[in-house]
KOLVOKOL-441040 format. One record per residue (C-alpha): x, y, z; residue in one letter. Coordinates in steps of 0.2 Angstrom, whole numbers. Layout:
REM residues N
c1; c2; c3; gunu
X; Y; Z; A
...
This chain:
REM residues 116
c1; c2; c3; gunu
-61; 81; 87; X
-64; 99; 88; X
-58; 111; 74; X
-47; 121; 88; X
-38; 105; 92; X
-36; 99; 74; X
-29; 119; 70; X
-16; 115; 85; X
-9; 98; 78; X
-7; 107; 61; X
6; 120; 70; X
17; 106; 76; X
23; 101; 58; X
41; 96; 59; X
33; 83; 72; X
20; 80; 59; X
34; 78; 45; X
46; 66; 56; X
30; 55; 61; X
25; 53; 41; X
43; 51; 36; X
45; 37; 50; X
29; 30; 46; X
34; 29; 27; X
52; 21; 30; X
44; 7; 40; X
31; 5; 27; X
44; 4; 14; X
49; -14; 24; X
32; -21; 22; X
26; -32; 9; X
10; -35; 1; X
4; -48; -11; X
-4; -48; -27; X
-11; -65; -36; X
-17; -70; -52; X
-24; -86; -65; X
-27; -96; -47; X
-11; -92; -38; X
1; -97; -55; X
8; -79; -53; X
11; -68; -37; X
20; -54; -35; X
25; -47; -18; X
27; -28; -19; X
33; -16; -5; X
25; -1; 7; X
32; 10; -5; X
23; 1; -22; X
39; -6; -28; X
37; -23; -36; X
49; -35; -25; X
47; -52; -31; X
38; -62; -44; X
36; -78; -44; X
26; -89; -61; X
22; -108; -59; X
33; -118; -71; X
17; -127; -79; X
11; -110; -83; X
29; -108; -92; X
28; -123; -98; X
13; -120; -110; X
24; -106; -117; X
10; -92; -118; X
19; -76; -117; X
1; -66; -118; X
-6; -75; -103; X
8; -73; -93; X
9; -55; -95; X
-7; -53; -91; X
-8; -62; -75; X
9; -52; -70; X
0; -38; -75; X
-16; -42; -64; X
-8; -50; -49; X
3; -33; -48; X
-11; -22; -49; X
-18; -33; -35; X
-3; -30; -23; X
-1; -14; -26; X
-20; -9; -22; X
-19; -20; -7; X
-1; -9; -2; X
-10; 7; -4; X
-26; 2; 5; X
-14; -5; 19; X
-3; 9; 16; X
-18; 22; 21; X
-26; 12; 36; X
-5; 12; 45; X
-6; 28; 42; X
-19; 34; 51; X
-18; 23; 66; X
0; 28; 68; X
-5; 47; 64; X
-19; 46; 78; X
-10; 38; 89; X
6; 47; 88; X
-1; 64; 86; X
-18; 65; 91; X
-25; 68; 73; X
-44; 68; 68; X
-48; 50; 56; X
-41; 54; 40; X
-49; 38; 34; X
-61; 51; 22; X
-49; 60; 16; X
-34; 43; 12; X
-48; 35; 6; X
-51; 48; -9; X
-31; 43; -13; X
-33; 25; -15; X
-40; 16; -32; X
-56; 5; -28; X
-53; -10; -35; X
């Protein structure tokens, strides 16, 4: 895409604005998943990074250690969450190009998401 035409979608930014904020409410309806300690914790979180539900195995309850668990909620969270934003990014962008003829911002969403 041409600079010109890039400079053009820029000056339609209510259209811009309502697509993103369209984009983000659906994405706030998706879930991701996060696992950890061979799928004894996962946690689902949502499009907008809220954790949603968690769920331990009871034999991991059942050896009563509080560390371990806390670390595996800790780590299958992380998990979802990088997985929502990396998601989160690639929606975006197919709906931004498709809705509004904008260059791939794949470059530039990338820079925003942790590598895991």
């Amino acid at each position: 895409m041409n600079l010109f035409k890039m400079l053009g979608n820029l000056g339609n930014l209510s259209k811009i604005q309502e697509e993103v904020q369209a984009a983000t409410q659906e994405l706030s309806k998706m879930e991701f998943e996060g696992k950890a300690g061979a799928d004894m914790v996962i946690v689902r979180v949502n499009g907008a990074q809220q954790m949603i539900n968690c769920t331990i195995d009871p034999k991991l309850v059942e050896d009563n250690d509080r560390e371990l668990i806390e670390d595996l909620i800790v780590s299958a969270t992380n998990s979802a969450i990088v997985e929502a934003k990396q998601k989160s990014a690639e929606y975006m962008q197919k709906r931004l190009g498709e809705q509004l003829d904008m260059p791939d911002l794949s470059g530039i969403l990338g820079n925003l998401i942790p590598k895991p």
